[in-house]
Each structure stands twice: as C-alpha cells, then as structure tokens.
mmCIF file of the N, C-alpha and C atoms, coordinates in Angstrom:
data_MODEL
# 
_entry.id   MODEL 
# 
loop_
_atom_site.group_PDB 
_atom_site.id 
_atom_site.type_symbol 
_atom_site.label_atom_id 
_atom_site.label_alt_id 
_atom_site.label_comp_id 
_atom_site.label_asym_id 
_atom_site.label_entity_id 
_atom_site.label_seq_id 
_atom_site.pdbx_PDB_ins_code 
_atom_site.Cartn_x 
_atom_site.Cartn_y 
_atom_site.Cartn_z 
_atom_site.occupancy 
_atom_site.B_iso_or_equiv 
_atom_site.pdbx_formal_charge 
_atom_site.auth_seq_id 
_atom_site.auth_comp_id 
_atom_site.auth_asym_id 
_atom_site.auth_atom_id 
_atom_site.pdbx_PDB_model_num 
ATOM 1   N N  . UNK A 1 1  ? 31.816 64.309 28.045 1.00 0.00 ? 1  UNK A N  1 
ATOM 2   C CA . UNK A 1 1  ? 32.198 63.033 27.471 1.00 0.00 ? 1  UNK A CA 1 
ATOM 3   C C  . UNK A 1 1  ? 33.030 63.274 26.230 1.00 0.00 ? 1  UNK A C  1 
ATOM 4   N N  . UNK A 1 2  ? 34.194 62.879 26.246 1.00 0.00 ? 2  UNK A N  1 
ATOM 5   C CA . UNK A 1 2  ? 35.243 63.135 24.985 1.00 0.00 ? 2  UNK A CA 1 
ATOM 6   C C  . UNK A 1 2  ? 34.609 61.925 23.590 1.00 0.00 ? 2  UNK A C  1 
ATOM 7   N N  . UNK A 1 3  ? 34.835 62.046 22.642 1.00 0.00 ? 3  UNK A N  1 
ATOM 8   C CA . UNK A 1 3  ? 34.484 61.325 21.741 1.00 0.00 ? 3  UNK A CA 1 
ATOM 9   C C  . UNK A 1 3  ? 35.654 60.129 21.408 1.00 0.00 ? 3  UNK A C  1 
ATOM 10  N N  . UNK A 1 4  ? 36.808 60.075 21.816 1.00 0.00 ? 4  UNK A N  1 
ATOM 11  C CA . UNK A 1 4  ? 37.809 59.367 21.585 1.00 0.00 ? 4  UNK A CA 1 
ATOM 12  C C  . UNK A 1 4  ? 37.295 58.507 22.592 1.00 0.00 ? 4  UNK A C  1 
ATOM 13  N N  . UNK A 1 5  ? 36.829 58.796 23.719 1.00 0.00 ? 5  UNK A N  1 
ATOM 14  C CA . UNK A 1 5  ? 36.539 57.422 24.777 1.00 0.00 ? 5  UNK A CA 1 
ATOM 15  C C  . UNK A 1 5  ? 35.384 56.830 24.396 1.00 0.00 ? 5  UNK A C  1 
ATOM 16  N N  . UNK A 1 6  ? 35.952 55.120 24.417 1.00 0.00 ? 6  UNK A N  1 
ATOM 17  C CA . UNK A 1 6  ? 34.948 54.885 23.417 1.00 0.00 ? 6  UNK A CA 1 
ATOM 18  C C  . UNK A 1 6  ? 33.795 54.047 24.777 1.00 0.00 ? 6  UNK A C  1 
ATOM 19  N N  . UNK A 1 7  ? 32.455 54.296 24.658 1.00 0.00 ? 7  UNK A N  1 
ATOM 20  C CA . UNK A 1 7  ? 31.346 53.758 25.627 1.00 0.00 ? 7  UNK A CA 1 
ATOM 21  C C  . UNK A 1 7  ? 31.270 52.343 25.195 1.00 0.00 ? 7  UNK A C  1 
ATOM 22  N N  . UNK A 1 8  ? 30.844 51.483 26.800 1.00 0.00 ? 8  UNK A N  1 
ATOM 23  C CA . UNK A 1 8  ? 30.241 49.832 26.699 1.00 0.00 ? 8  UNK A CA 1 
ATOM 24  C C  . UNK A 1 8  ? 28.895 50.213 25.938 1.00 0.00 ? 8  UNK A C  1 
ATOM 25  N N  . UNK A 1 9  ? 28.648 49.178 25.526 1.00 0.00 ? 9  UNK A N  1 
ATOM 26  C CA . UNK A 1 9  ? 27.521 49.045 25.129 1.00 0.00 ? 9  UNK A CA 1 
ATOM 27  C C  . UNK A 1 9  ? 26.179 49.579 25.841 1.00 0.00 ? 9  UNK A C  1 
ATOM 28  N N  . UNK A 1 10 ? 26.365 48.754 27.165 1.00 0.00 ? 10 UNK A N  1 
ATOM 29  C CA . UNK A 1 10 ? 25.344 49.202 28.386 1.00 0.00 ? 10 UNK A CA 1 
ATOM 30  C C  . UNK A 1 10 ? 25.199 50.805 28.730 1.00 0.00 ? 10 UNK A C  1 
ATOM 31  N N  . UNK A 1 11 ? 26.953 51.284 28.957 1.00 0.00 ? 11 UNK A N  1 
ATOM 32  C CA . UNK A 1 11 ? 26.799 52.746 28.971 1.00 0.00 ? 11 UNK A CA 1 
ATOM 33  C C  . UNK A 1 11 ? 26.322 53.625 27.866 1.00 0.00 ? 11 UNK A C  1 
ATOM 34  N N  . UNK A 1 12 ? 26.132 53.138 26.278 1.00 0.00 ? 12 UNK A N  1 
ATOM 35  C CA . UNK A 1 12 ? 25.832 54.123 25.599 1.00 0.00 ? 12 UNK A CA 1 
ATOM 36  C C  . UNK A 1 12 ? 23.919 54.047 25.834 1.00 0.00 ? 12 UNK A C  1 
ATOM 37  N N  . UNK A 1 13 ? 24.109 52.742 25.834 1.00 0.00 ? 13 UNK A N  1 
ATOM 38  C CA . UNK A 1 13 ? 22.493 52.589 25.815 1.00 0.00 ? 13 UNK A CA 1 
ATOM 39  C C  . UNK A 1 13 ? 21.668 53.159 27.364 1.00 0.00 ? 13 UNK A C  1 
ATOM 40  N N  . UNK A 1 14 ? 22.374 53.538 28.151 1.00 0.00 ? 14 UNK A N  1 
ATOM 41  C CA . UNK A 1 14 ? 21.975 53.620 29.432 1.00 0.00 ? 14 UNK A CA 1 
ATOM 42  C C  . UNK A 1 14 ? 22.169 55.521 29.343 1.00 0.00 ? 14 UNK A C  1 
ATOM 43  N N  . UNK A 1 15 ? 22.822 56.221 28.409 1.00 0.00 ? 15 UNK A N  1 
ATOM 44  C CA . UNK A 1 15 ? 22.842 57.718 27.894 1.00 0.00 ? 15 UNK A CA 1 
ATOM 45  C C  . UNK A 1 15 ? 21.947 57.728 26.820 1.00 0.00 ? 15 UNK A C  1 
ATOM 46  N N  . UNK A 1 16 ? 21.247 56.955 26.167 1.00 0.00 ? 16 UNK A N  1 
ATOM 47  C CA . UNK A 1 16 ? 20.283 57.257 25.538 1.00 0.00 ? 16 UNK A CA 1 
ATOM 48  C C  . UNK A 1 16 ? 18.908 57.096 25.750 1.00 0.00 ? 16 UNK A C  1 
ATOM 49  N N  . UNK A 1 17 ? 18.807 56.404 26.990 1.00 0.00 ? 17 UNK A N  1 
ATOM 50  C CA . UNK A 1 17 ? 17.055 56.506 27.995 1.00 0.00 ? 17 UNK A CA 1 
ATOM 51  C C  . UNK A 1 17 ? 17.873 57.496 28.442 1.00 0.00 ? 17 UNK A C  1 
ATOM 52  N N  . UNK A 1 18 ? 18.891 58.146 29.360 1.00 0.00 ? 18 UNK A N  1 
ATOM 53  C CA . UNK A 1 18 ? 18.858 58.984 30.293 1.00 0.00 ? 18 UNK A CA 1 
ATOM 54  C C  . UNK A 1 18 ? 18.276 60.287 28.997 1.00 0.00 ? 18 UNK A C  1 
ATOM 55  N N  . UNK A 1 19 ? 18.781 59.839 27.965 1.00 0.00 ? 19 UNK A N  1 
ATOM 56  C CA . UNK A 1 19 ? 18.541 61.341 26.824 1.00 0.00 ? 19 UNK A CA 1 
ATOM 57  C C  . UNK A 1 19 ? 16.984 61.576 26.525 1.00 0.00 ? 19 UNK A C  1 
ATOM 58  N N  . UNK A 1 20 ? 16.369 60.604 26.168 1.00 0.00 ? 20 UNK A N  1 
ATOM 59  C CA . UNK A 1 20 ? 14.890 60.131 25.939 1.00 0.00 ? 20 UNK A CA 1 
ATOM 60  C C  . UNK A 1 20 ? 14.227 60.589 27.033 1.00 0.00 ? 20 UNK A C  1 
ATOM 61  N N  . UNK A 1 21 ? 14.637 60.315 28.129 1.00 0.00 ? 21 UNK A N  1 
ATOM 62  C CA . UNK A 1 21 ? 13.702 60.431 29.140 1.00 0.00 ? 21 UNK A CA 1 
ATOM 63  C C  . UNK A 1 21 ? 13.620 62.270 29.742 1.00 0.00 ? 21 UNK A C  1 
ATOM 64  N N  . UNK A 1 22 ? 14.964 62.763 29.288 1.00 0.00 ? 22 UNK A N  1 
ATOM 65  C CA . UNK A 1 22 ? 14.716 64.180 29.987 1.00 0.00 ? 22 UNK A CA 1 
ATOM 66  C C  . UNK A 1 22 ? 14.252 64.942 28.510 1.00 0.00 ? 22 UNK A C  1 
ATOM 67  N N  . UNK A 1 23 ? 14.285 64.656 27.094 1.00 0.00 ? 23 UNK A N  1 
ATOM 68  C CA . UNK A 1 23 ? 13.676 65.359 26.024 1.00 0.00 ? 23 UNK A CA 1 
ATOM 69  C C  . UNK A 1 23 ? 12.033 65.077 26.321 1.00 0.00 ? 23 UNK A C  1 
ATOM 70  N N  . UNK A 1 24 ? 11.595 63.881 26.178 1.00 0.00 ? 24 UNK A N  1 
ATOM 71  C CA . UNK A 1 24 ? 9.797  63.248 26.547 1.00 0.00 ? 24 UNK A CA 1 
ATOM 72  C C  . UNK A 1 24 ? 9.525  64.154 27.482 1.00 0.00 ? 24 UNK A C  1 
ATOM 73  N N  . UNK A 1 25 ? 10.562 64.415 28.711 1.00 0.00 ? 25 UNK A N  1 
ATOM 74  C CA . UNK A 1 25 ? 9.834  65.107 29.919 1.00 0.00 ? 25 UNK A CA 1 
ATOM 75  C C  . UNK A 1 25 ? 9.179  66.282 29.742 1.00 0.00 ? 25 UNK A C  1 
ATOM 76  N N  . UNK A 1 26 ? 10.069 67.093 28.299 1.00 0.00 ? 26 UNK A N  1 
ATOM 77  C CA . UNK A 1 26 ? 9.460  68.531 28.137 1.00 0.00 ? 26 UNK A CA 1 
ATOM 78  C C  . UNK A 1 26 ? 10.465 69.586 29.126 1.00 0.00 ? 26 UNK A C  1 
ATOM 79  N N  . UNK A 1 27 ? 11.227 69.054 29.617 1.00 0.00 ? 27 UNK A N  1 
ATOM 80  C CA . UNK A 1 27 ? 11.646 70.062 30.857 1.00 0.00 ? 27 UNK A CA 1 
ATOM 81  C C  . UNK A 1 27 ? 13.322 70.467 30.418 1.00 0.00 ? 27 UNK A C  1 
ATOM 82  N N  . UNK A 1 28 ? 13.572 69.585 29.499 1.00 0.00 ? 28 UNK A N  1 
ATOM 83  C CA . UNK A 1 28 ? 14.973 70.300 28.443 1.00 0.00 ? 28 UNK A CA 1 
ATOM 84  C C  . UNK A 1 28 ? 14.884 71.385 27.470 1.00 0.00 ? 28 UNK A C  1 
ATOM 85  N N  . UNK A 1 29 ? 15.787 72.304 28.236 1.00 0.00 ? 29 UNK A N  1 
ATOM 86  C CA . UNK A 1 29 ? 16.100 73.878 28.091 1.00 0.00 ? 29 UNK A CA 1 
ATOM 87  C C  . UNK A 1 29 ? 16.064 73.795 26.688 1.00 0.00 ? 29 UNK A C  1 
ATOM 88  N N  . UNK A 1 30 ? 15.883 74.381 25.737 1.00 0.00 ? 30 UNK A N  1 
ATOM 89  C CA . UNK A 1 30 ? 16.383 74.401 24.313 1.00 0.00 ? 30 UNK A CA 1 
ATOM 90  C C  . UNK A 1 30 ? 17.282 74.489 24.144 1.00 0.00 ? 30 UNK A C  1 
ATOM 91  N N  . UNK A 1 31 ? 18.243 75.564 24.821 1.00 0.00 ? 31 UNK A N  1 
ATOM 92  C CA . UNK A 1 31 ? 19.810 75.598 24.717 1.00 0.00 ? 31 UNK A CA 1 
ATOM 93  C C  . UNK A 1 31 ? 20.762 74.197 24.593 1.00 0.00 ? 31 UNK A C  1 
ATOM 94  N N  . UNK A 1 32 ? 19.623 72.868 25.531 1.00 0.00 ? 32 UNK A N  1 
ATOM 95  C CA . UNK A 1 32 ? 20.329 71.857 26.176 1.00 0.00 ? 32 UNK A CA 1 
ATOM 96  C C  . UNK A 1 32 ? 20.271 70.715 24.773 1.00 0.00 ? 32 UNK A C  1 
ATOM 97  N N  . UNK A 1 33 ? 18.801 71.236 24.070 1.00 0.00 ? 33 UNK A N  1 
ATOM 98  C CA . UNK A 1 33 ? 18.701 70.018 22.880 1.00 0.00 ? 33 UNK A CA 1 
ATOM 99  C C  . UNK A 1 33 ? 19.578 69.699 21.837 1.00 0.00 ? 33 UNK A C  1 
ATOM 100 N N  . UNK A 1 34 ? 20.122 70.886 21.529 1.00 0.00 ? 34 UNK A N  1 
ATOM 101 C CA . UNK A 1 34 ? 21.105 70.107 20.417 1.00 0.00 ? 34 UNK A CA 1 
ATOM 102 C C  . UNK A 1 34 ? 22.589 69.632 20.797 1.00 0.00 ? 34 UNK A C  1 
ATOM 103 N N  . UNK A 1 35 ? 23.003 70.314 22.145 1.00 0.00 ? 35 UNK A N  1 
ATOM 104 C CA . UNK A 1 35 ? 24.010 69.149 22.702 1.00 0.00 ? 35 UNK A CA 1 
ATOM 105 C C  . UNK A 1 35 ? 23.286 67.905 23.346 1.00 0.00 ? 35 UNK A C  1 
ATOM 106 N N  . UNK A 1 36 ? 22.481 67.411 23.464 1.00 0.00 ? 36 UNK A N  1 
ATOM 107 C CA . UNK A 1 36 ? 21.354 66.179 24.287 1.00 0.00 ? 36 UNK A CA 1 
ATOM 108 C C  . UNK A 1 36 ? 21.810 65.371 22.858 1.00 0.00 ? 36 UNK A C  1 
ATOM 109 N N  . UNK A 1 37 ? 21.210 66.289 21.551 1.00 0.00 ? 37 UNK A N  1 
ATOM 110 C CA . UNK A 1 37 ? 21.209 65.217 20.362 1.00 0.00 ? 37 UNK A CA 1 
ATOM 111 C C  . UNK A 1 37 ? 22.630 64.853 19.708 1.00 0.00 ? 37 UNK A C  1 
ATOM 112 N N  . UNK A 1 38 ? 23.441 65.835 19.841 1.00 0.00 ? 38 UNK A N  1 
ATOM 113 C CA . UNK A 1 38 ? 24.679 65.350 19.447 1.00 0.00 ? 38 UNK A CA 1 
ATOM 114 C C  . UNK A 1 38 ? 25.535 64.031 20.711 1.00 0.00 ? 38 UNK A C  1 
ATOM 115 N N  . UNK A 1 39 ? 25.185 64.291 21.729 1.00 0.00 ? 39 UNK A N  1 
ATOM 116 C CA . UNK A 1 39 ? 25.439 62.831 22.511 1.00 0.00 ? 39 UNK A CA 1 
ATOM 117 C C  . UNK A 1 39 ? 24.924 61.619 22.184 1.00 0.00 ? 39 UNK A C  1 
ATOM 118 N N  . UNK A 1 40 ? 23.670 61.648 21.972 1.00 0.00 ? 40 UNK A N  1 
ATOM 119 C CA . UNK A 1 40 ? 22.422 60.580 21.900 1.00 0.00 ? 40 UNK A CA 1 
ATOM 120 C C  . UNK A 1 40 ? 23.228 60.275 20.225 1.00 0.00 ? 40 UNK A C  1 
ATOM 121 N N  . UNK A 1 41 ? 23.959 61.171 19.167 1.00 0.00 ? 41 UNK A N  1 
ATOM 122 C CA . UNK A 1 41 ? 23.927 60.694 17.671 1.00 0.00 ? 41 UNK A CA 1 
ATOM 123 C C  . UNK A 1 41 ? 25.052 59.607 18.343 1.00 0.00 ? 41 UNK A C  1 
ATOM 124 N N  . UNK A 1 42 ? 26.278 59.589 19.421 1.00 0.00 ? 42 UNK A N  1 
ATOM 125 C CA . UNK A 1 42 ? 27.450 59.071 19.137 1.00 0.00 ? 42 UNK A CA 1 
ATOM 126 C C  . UNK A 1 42 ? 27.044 57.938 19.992 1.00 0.00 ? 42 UNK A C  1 
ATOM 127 N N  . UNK A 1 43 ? 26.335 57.797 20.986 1.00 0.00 ? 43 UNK A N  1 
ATOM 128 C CA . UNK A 1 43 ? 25.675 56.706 22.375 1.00 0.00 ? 43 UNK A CA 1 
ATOM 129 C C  . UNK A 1 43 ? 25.329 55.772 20.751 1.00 0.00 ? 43 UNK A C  1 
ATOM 130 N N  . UNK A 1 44 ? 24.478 56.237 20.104 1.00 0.00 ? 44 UNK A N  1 
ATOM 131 C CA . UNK A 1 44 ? 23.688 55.490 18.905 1.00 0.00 ? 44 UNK A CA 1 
ATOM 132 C C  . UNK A 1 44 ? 24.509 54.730 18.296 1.00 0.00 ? 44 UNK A C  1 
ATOM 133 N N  . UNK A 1 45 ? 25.251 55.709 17.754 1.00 0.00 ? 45 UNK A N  1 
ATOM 134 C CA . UNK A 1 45 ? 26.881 54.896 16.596 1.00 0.00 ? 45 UNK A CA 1 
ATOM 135 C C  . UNK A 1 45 ? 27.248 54.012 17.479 1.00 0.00 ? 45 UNK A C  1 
ATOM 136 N N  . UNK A 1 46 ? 27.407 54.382 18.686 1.00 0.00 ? 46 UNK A N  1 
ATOM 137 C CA . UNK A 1 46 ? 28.076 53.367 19.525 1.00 0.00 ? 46 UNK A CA 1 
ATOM 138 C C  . UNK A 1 46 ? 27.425 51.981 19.421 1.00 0.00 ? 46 UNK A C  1 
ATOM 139 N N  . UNK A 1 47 ? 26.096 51.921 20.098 1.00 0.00 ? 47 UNK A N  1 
ATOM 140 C CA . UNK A 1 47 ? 25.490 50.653 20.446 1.00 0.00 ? 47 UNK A CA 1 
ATOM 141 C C  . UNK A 1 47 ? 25.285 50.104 18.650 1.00 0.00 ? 47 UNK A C  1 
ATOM 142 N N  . UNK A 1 48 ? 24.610 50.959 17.302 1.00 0.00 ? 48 UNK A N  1 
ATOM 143 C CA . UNK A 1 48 ? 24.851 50.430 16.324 1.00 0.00 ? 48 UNK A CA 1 
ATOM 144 C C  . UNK A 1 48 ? 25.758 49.569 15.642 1.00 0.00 ? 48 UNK A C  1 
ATOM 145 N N  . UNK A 1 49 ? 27.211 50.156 16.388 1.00 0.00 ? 49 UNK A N  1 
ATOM 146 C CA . UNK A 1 49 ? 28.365 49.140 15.871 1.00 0.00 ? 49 UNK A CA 1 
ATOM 147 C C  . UNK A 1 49 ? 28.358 48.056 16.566 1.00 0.00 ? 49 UNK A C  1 
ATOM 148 N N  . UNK A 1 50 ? 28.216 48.100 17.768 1.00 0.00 ? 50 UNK A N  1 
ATOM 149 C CA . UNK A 1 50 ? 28.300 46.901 18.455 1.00 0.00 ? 50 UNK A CA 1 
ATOM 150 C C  . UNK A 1 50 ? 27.350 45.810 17.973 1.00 0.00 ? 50 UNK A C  1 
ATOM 151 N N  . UNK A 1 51 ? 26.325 46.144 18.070 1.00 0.00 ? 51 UNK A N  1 
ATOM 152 C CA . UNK A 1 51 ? 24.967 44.830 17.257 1.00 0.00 ? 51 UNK A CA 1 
ATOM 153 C C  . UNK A 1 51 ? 25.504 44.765 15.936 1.00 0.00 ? 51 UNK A C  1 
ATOM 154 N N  . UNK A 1 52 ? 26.110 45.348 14.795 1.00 0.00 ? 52 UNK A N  1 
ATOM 155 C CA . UNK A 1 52 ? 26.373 45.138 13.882 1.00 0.00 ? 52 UNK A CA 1 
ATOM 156 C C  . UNK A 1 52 ? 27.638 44.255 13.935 1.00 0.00 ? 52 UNK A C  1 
ATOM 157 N N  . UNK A 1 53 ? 28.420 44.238 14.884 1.00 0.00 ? 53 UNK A N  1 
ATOM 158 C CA . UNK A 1 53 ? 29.822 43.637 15.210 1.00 0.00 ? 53 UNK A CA 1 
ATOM 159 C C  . UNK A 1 53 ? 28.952 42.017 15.488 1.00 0.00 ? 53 UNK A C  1 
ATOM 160 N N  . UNK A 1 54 ? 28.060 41.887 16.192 1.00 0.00 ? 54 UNK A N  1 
ATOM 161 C CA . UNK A 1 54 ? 28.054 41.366 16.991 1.00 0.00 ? 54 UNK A CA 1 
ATOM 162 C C  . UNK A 1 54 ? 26.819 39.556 15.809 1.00 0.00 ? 54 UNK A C  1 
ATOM 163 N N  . UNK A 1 55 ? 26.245 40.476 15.133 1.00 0.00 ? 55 UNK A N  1 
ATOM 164 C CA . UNK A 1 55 ? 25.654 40.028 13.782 1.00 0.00 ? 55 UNK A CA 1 
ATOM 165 C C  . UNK A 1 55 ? 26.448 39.856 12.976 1.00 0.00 ? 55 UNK A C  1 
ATOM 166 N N  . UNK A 1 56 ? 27.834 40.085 12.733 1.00 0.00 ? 56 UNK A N  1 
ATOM 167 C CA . UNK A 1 56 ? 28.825 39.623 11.677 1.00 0.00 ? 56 UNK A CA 1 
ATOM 168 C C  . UNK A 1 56 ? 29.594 38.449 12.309 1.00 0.00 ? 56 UNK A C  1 
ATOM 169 N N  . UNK A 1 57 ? 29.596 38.177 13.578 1.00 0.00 ? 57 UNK A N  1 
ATOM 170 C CA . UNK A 1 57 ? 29.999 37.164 13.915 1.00 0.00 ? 57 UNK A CA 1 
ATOM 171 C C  . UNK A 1 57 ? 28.640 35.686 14.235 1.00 0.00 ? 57 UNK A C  1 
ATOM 172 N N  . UNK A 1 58 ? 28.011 36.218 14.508 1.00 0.00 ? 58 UNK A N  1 
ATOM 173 C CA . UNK A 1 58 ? 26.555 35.050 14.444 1.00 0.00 ? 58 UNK A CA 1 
ATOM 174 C C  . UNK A 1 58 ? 26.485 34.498 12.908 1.00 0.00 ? 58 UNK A C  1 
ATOM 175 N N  . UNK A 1 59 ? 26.305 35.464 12.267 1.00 0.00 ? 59 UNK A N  1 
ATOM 176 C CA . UNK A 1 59 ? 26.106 35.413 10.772 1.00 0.00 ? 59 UNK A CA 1 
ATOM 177 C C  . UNK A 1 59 ? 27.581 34.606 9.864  1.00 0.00 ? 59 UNK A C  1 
ATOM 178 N N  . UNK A 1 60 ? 28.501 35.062 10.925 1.00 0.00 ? 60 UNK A N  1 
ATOM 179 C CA . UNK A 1 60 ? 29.746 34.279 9.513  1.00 0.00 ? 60 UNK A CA 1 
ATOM 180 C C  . UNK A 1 60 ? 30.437 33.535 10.565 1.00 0.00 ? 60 UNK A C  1 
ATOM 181 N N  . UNK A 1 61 ? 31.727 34.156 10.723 1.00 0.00 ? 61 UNK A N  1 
ATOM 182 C CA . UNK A 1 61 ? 32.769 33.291 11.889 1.00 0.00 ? 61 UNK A CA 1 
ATOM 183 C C  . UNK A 1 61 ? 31.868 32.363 12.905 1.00 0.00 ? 61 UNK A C  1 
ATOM 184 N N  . UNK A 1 62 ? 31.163 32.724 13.617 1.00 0.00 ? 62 UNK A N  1 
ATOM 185 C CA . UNK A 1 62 ? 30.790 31.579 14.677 1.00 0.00 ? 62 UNK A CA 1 
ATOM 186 C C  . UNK A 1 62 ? 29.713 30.752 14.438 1.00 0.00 ? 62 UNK A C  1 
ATOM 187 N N  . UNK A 1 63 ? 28.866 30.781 13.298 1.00 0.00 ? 63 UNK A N  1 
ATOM 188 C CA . UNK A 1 63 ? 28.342 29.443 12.634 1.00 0.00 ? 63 UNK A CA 1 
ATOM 189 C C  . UNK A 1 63 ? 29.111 28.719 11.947 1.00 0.00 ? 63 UNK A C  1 
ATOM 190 N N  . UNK A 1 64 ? 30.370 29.337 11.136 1.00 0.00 ? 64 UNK A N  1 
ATOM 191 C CA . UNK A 1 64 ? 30.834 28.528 10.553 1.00 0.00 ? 64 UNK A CA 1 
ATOM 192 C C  . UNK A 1 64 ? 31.892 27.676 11.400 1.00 0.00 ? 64 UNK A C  1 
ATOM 193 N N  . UNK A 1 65 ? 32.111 28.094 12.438 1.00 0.00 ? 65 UNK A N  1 
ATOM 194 C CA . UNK A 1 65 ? 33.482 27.171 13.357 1.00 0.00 ? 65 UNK A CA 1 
ATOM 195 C C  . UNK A 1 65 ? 32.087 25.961 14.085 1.00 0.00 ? 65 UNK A C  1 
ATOM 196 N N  . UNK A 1 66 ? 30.758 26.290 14.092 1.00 0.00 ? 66 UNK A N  1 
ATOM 197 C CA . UNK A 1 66 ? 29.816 25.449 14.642 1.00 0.00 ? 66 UNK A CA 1 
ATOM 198 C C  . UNK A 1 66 ? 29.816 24.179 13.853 1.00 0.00 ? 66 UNK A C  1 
ATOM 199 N N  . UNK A 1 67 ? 29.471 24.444 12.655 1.00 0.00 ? 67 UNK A N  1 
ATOM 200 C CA . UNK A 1 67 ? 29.512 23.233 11.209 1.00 0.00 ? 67 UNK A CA 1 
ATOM 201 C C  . UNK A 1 67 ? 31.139 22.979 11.540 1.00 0.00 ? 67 UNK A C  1 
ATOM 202 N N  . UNK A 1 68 ? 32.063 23.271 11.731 1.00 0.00 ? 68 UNK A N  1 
ATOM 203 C CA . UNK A 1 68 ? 33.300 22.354 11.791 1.00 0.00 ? 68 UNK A CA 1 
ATOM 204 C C  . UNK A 1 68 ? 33.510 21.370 13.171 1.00 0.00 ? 68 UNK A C  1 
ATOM 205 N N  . UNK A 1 69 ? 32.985 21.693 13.857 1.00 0.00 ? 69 UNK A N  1 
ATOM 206 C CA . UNK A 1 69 ? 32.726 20.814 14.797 1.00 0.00 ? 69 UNK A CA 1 
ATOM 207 C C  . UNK A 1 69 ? 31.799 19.937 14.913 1.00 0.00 ? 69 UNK A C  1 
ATOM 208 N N  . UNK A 1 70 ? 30.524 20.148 14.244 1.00 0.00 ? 70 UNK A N  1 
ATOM 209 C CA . UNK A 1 70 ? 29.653 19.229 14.015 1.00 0.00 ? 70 UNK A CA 1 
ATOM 210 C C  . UNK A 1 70 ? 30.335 18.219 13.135 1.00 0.00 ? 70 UNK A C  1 
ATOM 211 N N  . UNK A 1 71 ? 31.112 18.539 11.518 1.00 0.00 ? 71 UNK A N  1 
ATOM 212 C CA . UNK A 1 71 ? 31.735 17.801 10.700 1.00 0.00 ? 71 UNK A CA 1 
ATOM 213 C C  . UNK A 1 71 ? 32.721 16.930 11.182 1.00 0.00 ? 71 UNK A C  1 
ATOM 214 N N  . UNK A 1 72 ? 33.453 17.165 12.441 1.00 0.00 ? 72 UNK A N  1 
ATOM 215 C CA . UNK A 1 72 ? 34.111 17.113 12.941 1.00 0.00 ? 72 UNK A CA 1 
ATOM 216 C C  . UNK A 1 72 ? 33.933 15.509 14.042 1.00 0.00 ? 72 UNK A C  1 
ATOM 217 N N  . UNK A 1 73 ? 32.948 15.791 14.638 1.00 0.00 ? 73 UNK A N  1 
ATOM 218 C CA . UNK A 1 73 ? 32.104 15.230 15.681 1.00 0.00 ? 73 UNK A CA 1 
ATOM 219 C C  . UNK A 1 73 ? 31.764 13.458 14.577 1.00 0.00 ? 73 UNK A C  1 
ATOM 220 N N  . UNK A 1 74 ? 31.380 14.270 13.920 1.00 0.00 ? 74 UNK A N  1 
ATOM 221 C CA . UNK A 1 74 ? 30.563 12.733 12.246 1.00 0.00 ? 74 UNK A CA 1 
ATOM 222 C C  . UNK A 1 74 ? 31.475 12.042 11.845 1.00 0.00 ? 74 UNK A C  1 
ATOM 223 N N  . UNK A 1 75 ? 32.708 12.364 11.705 1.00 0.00 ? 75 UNK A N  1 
ATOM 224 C CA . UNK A 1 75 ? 33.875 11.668 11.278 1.00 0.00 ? 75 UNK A CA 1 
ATOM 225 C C  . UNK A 1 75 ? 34.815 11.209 12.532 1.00 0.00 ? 75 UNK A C  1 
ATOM 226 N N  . UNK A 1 76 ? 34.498 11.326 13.618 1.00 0.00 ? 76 UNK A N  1 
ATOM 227 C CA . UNK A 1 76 ? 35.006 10.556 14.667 1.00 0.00 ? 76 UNK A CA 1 
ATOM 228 C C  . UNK A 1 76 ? 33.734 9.467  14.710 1.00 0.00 ? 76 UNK A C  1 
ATOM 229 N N  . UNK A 1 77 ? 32.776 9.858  14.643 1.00 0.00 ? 77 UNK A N  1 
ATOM 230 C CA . UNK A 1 77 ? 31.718 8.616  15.085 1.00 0.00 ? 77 UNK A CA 1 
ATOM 231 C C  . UNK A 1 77 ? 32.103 7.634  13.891 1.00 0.00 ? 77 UNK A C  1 
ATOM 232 N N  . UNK A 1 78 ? 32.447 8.270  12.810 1.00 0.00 ? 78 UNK A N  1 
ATOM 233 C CA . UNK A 1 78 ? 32.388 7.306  11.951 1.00 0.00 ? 78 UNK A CA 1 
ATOM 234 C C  . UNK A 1 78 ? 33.514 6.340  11.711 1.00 0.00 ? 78 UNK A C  1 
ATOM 235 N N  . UNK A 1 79 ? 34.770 6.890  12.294 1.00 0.00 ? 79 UNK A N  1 
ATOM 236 C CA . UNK A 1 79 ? 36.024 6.184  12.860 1.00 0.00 ? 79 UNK A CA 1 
ATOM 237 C C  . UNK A 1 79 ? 35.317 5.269  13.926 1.00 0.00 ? 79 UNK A C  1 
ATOM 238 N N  . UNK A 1 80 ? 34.939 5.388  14.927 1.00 0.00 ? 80 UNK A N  1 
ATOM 239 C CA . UNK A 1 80 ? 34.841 4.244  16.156 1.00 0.00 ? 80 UNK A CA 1 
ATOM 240 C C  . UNK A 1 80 ? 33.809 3.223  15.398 1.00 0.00 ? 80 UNK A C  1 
ATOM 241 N N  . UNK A 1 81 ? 33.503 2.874  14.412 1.00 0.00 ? 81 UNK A N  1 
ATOM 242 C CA . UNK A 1 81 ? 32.321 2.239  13.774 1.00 0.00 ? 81 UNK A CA 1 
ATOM 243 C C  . UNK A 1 81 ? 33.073 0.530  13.377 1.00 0.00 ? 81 UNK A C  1 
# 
C-alpha cells in the first residue's frame, strides 16, 4: 500500500480489524509487527481525519446554513401574514 494513495474511510477502517484481528490472534511473526503497526498508524490518520473533517462540518458550516433556513422559513411566514 503506497502512502500517497489515499484510503475510504471504510477501507482504512476495514485494515485496521484486519490488523487487530491477526496481532490478538498471537499468530503474527514478529518480523510482521512493526510493518502491521506502521499500516494500522496511517489506516488510523486516515479514518481520524475523516471524523474530524466530518465534526467540523456538523459543528460549524452545516448547522449554521440549518439556522439560515430556519430564519429564512420565519420571515416568509411572516410575509404571508
């Protein structure tokens, strides 16, 4: 996996049970663990940015375009009056 290609969400998170599940097993070579953990650090960054992307828009831009349409909505009712 090159690091410039950047993973879906689903795919990073779907390389980090596949990572979890063969370290828990006990049956990963030692040789295999610290490339296992350097995948599992970038799968991580990955899905981290995304929920953090994804919380900056809940949190700012798309509540606030919500209140303009609600404001929006109040001042037409209040025109047809």
């Amino acid at each position: 996996m090159s690091s410039d290609a950047a993973l879906s969400y689903r795919e990073a998170y779907a390389t980090l049970s596949r990572i979890a599940a063969e370290l828990e097993s006990g049956e990963a070579d030692l040789d295999r663990v610290l490339p296992l953990l350097e995948e599992a650090r970038v799968a991580y960054a990955g899905c981290r940015d995304r929920l953090e992307a994804v919380r900056a828009v809940l949190a700012g831009t798309w509540a606030d375009e919500g209140s303009d349409d609600e404001a929006d909505a109040d001042e037409y009712d209040e025109d047809e009056s």
